[in-house]
C-alpha positions in Angstrom: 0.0 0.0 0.0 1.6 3.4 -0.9 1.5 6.2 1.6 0.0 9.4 0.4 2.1 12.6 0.6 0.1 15.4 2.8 0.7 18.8 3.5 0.1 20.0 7.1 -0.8 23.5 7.9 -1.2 24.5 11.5 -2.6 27.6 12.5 -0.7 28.9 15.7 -3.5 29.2 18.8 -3.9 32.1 20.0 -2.9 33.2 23.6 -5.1 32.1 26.2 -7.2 29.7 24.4 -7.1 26.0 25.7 -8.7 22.9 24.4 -7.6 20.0 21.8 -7.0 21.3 17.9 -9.2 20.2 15.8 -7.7 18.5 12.5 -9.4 18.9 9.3 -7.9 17.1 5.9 -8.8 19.7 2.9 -8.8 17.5 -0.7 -8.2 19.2 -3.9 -8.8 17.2 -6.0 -7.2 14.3 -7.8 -3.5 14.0 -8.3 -3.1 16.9 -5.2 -1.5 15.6 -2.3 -4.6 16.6 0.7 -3.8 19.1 3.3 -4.6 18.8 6.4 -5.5 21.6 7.9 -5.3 22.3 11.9 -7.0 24.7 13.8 -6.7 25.4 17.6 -10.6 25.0 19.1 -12.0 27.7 20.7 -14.1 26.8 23.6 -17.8 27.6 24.0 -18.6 30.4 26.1 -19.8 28.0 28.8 -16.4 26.8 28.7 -14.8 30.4 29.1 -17.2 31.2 31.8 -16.4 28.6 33.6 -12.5 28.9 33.3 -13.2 32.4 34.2 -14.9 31.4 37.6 -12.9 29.1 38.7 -9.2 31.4 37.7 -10.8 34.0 40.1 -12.2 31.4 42.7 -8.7 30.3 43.0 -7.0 33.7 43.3 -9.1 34.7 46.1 -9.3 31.6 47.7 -8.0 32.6 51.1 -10.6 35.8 51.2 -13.5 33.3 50.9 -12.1 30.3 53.5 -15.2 31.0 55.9 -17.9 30.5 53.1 -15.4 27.3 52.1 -15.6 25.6 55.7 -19.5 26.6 56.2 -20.3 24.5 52.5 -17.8 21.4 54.0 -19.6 21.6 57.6 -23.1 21.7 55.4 -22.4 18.9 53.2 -20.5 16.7 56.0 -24.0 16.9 58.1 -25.9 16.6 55.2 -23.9 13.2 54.9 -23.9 12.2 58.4 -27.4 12.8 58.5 -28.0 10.0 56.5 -25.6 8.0 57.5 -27.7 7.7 61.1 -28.8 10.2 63.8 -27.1 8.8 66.5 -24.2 10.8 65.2 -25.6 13.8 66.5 -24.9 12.8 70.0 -20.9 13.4 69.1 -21.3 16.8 68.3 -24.0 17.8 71.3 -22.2 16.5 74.3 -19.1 18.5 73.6 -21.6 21.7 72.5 -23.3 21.4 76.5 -19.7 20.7 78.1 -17.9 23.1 76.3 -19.0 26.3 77.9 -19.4 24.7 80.9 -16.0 23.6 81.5 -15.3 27.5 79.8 -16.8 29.1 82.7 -15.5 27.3 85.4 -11.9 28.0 84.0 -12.9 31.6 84.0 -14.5 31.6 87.1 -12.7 29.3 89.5 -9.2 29.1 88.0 -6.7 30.0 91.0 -4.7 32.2 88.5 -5.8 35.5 87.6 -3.3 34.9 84.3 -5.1 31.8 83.2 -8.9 33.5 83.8 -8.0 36.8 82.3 -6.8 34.5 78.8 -10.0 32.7 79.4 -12.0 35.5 79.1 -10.4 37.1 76.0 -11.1 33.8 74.2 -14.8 33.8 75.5 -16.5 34.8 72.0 -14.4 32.4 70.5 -15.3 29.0 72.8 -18.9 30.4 72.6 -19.0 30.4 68.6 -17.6 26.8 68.7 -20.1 25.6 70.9 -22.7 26.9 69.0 -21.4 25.4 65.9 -21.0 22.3 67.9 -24.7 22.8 68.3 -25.8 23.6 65.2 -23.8 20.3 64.0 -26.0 18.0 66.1 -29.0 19.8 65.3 -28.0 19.5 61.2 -26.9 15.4 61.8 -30.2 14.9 63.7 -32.7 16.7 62.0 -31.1 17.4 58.3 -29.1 20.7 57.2 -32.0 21.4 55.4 -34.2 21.9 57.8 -35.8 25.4 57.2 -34.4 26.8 60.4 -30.9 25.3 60.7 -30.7 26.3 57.0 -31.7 29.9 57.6 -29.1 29.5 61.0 -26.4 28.3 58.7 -26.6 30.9 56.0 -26.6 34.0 58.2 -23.8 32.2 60.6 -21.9 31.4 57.4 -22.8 35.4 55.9 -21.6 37.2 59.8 -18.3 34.5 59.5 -17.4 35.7 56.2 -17.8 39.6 57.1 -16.1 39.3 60.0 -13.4 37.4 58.2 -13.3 40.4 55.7 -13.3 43.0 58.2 -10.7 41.7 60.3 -8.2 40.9 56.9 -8.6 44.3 56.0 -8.3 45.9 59.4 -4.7 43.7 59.5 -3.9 44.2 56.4 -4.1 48.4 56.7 -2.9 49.0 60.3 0.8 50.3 59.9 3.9 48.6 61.7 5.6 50.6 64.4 9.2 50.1 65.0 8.0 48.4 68.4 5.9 45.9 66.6 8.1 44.6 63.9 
């Protein structure tokens, strides 16, 4: 079998375009060797969208980690919730004995060091406790429930603005020569 001669002409892609070339073999005609033609494919505009999204998704990935972990916490007790109830009991014990144990540190500690650290990491023990809590509620009762879902979005919305406030408040307060 004799091979037939071909011309290939390639068409550079252009910058920033992405997907496979496409290949297409041009005849013209008898005693003409074919050319084949190839062209760089231009995605669809679903496809740029999307590469679009997910380019500036990643680049500000560290801005949006609260509204990251408050989707992973959703889906995990969306999982466990089907996996069985009894779950839930793992995430409420340590939501009731959490502050407890909390206040008795602050309260009853004999050093006025460890009670005065105690207290300056109150709001932090008290929002993981209530996370705790809305855990076992979401494993018990579903994370769609209409009120743990309304719960988790405007916990999820005050974590994120917080998160925003407090990047940009570090990020714009100047260093003194006694801080650095």
């Amino acid at each position: 079998m004799a091979r037939i001669r071909t011309t290939k002409l390639q068409i550079p892609a252009q910058r920033g375009r992405r997907g496979a070339p496409a290949a297409h073999v041009v005849n013209l005609g008898p005693g003409t060797a074919p050319v084949v033609l190839v062209v760089p494919q231009r995605p669809s505009l679903a496809g740029r969208l999307a590469l679009a999204t997910g380019r500036a998704l990643w680049r500000r990935r560290v801005a949006w980690a609260p509204t990251w972990f408050g989707i992973g916490v959703f889906a995990a007790a969306g999982v466990l919730s089907v996996a069985g109830t009894p779950i839930a009991l793992v995430f409420a014990v340590p939501a009731v004995l959490l502050p407890g144990g909390w206040t008795l540190i602050v309260h009853r500690h004999p050093r006025s060091a460890v009670r005065r650290k105690a207290r300056a990491r109150t709001r932090a023990v008290a929002a993981w406790s209530a996370g705790l809590a809305w855990s076992a509620l979401a494993v018990w009762f579903g994370p769609t429930n209409g009120l743990l879902a309304v719960l988790w979005l405007a916990s999820t919305a005050t974590a994120q603005t917080l998160w925003w406030r407090t990047r940009r408040t570090l990020a714009t307060t100047p260093l003194n020569a006694t801080q650095s």
